[in-house]
ZAMARGU-4260 file (C-alpha; in steps of 0.2 Angstrom, whole numbers, plus 5000, padded with zeros to 4 digits):
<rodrens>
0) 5014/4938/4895 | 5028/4928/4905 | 5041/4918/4902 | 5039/4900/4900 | 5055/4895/4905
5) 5056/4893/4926 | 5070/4887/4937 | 5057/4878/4950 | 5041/4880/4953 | 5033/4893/4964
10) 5020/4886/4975 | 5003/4895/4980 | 4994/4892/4995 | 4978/4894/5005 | 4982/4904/5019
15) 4969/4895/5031 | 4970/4877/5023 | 4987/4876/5020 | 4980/4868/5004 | 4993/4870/4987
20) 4980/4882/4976 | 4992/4883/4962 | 5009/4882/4955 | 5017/4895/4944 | 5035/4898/4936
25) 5051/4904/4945 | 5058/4918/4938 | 5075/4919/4937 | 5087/4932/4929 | 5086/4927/4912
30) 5067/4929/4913 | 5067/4945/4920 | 5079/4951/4908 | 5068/4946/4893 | 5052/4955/4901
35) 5062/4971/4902 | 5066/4968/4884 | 5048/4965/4879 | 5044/4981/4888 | 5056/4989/4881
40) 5050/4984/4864 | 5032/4990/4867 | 5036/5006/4876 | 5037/5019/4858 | 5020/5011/4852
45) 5011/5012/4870 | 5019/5029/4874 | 5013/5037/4854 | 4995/5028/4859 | 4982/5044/4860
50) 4977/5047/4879 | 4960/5044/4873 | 4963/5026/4867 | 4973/5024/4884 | 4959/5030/4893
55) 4947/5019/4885 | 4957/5005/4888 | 4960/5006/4906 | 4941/5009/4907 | 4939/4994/4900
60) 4951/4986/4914 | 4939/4993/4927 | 4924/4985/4920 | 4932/4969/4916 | 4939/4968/4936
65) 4920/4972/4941 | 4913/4956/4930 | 4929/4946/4940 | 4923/4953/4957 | 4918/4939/4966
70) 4930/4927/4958 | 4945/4940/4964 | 4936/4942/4980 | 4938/4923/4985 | 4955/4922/4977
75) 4962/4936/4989 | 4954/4925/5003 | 4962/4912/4997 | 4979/4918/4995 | 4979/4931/5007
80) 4971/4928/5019 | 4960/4942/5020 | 4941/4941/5027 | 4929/4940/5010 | 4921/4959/5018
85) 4938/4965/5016 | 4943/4956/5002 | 4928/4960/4992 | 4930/4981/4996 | 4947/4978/4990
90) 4942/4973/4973 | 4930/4987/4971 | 4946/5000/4978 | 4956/4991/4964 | 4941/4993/4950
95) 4941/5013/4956 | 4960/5013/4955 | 4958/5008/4935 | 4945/5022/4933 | 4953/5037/4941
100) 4968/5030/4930 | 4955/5032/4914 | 4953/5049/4919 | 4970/5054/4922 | 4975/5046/4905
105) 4967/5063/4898 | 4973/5074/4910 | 4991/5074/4907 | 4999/5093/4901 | 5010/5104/4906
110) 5008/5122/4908 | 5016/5140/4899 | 5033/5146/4910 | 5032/5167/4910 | 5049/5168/4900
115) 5049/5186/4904 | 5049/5185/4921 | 5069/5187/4921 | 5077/5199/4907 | 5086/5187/4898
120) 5069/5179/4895 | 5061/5193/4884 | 5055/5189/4867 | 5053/5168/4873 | 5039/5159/4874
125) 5042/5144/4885 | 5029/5130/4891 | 5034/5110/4897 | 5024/5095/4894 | 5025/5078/4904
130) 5030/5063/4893 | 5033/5043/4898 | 5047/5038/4905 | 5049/5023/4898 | 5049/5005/4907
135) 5044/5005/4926 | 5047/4991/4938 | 5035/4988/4950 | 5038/4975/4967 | 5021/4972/4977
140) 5017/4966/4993 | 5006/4952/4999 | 4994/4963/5009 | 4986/4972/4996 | 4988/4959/4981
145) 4975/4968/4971 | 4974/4986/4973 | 4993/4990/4977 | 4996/4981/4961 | 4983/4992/4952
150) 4990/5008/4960 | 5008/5005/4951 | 5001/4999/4936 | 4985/5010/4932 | 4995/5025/4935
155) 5010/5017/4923 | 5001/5013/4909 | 4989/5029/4910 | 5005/5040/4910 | 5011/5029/4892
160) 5025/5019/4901 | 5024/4999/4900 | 5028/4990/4916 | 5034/4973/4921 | 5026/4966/4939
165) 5033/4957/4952 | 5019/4955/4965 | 5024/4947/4979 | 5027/4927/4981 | 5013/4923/4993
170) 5002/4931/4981 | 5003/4931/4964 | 4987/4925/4956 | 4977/4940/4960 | 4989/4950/4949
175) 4989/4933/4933 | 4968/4939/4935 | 4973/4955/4933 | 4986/4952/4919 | 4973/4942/4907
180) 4961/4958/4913 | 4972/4969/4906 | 4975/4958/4888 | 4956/4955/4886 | 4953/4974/4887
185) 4966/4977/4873 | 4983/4980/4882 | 4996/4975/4868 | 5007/4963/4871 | 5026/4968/4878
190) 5016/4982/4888 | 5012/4975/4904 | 5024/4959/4910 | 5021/4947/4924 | 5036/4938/4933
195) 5033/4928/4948 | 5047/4924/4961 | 5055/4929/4976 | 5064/4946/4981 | 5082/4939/4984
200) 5083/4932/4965 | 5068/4940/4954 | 5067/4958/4964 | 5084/4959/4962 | 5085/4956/4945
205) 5072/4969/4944 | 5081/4981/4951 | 5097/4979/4944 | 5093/4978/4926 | 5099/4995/4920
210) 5085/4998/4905 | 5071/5002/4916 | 5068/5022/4919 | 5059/5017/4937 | 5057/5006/4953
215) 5041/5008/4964 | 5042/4997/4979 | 5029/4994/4992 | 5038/4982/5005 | 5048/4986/5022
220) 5059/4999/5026 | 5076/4986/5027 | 5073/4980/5008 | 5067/4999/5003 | 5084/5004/5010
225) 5093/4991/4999 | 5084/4993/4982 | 5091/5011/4987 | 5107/5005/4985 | 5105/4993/4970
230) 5092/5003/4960 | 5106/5017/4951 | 5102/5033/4943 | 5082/5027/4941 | 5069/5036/4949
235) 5063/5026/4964 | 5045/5026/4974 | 5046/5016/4992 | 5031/5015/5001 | 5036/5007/5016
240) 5032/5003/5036 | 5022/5013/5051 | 5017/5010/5066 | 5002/5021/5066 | 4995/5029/5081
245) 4978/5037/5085 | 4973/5048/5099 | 4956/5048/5106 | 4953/5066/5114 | 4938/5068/5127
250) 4926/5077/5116 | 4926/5064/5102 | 4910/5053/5095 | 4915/5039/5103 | 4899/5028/5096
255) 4908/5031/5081 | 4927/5029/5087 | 4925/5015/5095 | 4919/5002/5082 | 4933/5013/5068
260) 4947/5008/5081 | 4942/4992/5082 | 4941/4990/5063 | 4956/5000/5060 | 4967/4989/5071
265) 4962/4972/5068 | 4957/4971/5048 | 4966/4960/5037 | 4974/4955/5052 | 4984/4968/5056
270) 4992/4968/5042 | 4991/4985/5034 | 5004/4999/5034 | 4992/5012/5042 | 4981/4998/5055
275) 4979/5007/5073 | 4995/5001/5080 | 4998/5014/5096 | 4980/5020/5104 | 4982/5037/5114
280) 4967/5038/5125 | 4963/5053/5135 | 4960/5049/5155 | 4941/5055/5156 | 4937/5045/5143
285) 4947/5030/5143 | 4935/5017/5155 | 4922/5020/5145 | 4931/5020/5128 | 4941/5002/5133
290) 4924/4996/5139 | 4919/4995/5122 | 4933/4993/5112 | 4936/4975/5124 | 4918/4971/5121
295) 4917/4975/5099 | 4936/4965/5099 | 4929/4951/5110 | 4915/4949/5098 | 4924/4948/5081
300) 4924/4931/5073 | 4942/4922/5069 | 4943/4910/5057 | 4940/4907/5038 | 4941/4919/5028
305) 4929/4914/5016 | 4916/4912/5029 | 4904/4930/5025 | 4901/4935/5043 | 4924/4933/5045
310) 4933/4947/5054 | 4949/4940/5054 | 4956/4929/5045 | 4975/4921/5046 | 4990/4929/5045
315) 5001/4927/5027 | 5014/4914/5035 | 5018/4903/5050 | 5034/4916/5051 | 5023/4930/5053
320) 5012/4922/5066 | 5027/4916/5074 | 5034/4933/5074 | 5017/4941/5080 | 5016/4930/5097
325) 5033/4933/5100 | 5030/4950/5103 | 5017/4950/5113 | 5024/4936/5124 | 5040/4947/5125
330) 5029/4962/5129 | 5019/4954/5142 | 5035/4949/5148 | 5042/4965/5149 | 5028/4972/5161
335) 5014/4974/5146 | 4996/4968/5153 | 4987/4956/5141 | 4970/4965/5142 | 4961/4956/5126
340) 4968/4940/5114 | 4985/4934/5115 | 4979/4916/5107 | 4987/4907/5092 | 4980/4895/5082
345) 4993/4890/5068 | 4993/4907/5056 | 4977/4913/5065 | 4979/4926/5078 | 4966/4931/5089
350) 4962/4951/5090 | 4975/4958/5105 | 4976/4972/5115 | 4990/4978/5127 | 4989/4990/5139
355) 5008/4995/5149 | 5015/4996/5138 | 5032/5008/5135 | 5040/5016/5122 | 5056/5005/5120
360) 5045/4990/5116 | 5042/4982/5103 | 5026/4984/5101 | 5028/5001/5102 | 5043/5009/5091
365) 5042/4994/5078 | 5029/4990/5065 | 5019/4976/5072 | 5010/4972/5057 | 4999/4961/5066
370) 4981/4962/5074 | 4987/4970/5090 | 4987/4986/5096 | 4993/4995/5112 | 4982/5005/5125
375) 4992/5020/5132 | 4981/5035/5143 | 4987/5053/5144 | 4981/5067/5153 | 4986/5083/5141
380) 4983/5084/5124 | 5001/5089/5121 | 5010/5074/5128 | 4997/5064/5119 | 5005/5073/5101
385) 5022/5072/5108 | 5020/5054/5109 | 5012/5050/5093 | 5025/5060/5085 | 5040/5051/5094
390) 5042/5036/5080 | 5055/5035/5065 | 5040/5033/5056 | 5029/5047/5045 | 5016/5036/5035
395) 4997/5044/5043 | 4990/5047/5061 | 4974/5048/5067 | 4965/5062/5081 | 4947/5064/5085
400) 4945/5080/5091 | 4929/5092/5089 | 4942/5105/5092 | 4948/5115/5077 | 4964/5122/5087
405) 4968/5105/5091 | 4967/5098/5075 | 4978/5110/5067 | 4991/5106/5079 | 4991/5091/5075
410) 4993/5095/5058 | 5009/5106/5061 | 5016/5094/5075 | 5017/5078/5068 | 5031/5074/5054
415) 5018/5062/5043 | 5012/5059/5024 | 4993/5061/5031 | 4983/5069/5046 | 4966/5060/5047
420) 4954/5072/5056 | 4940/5062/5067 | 4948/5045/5058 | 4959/5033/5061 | 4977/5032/5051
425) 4970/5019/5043 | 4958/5029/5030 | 4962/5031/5010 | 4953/5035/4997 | 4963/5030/4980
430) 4966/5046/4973 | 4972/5057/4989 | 4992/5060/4988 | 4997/5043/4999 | 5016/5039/5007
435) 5024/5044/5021 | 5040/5056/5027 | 5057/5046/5036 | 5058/5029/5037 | 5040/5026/5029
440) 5046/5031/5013 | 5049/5041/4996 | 5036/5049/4985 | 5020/5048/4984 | 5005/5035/4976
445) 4988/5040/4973 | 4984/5039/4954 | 4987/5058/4948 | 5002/5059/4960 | 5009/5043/4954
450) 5005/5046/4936 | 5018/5065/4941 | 5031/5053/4949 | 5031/5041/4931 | 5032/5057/4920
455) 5047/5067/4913 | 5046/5086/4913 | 5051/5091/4893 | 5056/5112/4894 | 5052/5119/4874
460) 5056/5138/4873 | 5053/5146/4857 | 5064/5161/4854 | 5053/5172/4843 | 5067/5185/4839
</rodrens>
């Protein structure tokens, strides 16, 4: 499915060993250029296939990926660093991703227009149908290396469009799985492509290249912002940055609260645009609530990911840990009390919680992206909302609250893609509308929505005088 032809070899690594796992092509621009053109080849046959022979083939994806599940699992161990617990639940997310994609293969219509709702409509019949728009590209990030892949290209190839896939560097042999996946469960050739590179040179490329219809990116908000710029009359999907916030009222379950904080804030290191980044806690229940929360992060277990009992595993690069212990040194530094972690140990960073901590920092108004979270106690409900809501960000937020009026002003106060009642920010099921408002992005993922945002509207209006 890919080029041959490479311009240096792209290494990938074990995130915890350190340990060369693999070597694969670099793309360069002539590469990329020829996947477009394969896709662009396949795109009339695959987009005149009947939904139900899409349907059956994306099925046939699902059960393939649920055969590979424990060969993926330790892979995206591997490569991303991501605790086997997690990384298995992945791979079952990404299986689910393929069969809501099977099911919205033979859901795609349109619906009749009432022509004679204005005058000039009389004696019309008017309806629209959604058809493919052709060739899509789709940029992945390391975080997610199998399900974020599978939520661009389910959705693609359900809605008739082919695709070619740049995941990201750090991890691209979850998405080859995938690719031979999709080949052994009849995909034709041309109508999914893989190249594997870096986002300067290959994204670019991507991006540029004029024939696709599409660019869905899930990255950061600084390279969103320029594939804006570069992408041209295409349709463009950016799921980008958060720094997600929670608040913990007095009336919440905190048996339950307590150990989803935890989770919510330290899984997959951190890394995950909607882990617990800002933790609002009410004053009557904050001692009790950070009692447990110290003691549950205390007790999570660093180290391989591969080990079963793992919690946290490395983070994707030396650059990123580098980055992560910078900011909480320059946190501390700025007044910030180091209530939990802090410790570093090549690319593994031990669970940390801050508490101190001000708006202005860091920690705060940036996504962290990192397995740290920041403690901050309120007395009114109101402050605790005006807080959350005061970010450049609109990705999710969280609020346990057994009070209804409270939860709906939440709802109608904060500017965000998703409200999670008596949750954290970081829940999401794979078909729920996903994506976030401002500087967390454009459109929305979440197979039906995504397979809306690949799809043309085609007006037809018979005039039966």
């Amino acid at each position: 499915m890919t080029s041959q032809t490479s311009i240096q070899s792209l290494p990938v690594i074990d995130k915890f060993t350190g340990e060369v796992i693999a070597e694969l092509p670099f793309h360069g621009p002539s590469e990329v250029q020829a996947a477009v053109a394969r896709a662009q080849a396949a795109f009339p046959a695959w987009a005149d296939t009947p939904a139900h022979r899409r349907s059956t083939i994306l099925a046939g994806v699902a059960a393939g990926l649920d055969r590979r599940r424990d060969e993926l699992a330790t892979l995206i161990c591997r490569e991303a660093g991501k605790a086997w617990k997690y990384s298995l639940g992945e791979v079952q997310r990404g299986i689910e991703t393929f069969q809501f994609a099977a099911e919205e293969a033979k859901r795609l219509h349109g619906e009749t227009i009432p022509m004679d709702a204005s005058p000039a409509g009389e004696g019309r019949i008017g309806f629209y149908l959604r058809t493919p728009l052709g060739v899509v590209s789709a940029i992945t990030p390391f975080n997610f290396p199998l399900n974020l892949v599978a939520h661009k290209v389910a959705p693609a190839l359900a809605a008739g469009n082919t695709l070619v896939l740049k995941p990201a560097e750090e991890t691209p042999l979850t998405a080859k799985v995938l690719g031979e996946t999709l080949t052994d469960a009849g995909v034709p050739d041309g109508v999914f492509n893989l190249v594997y590179g870096d986002g300067p040179i290959t994204g670019e490329a991507l991006v540029t290249d004029p024939r696709p219809a599409k660019v869905s990116f899930t990255g950061s908000p600084p390279v969103g912002a320029r594939i804006l710029k570069m992408a041209g009359l295409k349709r463009v999907t950016l799921e980008l940055g958060n720094n997600s916030g929670t608040i913990i009222e007095p009336d919440a379950d905190l048996d339950r609260a307590v150990p989803r904080c935890v989770m919510s804030a330290f899984a997959n290191s951190g890394q995950v645009c909607i882990s617990l980044q800002r933790l609002y806690l009410h004053e009557a229940i904050a001692p009790r609530f950070l009692e447990g929360f110290l003691a549950a992060t205390a007790a999570l277990k660093v180290g391989n990911p591969l080990d079963r009992d793992c919690d946290v595993g490395p983070m994707i690069s030396d650059e990123a840990a580098d980055r992560a212990e910078s900011w909480i040194n320059d946190a501390v530094k700025e007044g910030a009390t180091l209530l939990a972690g802090g410790r570093r140990e090549g690319r593994l960073i031990w669970p940390t919680v801050l508490g101190d901590t001000r708006p202005e920092m860091k920690v705060m108004c940036q996504e962290a992206f990192a397995p740290l979270v920041s403690v901050v106690i309120y007395r009114r409900y109101e402050d605790a909302l005006a807080m959350l809501a005061d970010s450049p960000y609109g990705l999710q937020a969280g609020v346990y609250t057994r009070d209804i009026q409270k939860a709906f002003a939440a709802v109608k106060r904060l500017d965000v893609g998703g409200v999670m009642v008596n949750d954290t920010s970081i829940f999401r099921v794979d078909h729920m509308p996903y994506g976030g408002n401002r500087m967390s992005g454009i459109g929305r993922e979440g197979v039906r929505f995504a397979v809306e945002e690949m799809t043309n509207l085609r007006m037809v209006c018979f005039n039966l005088e």
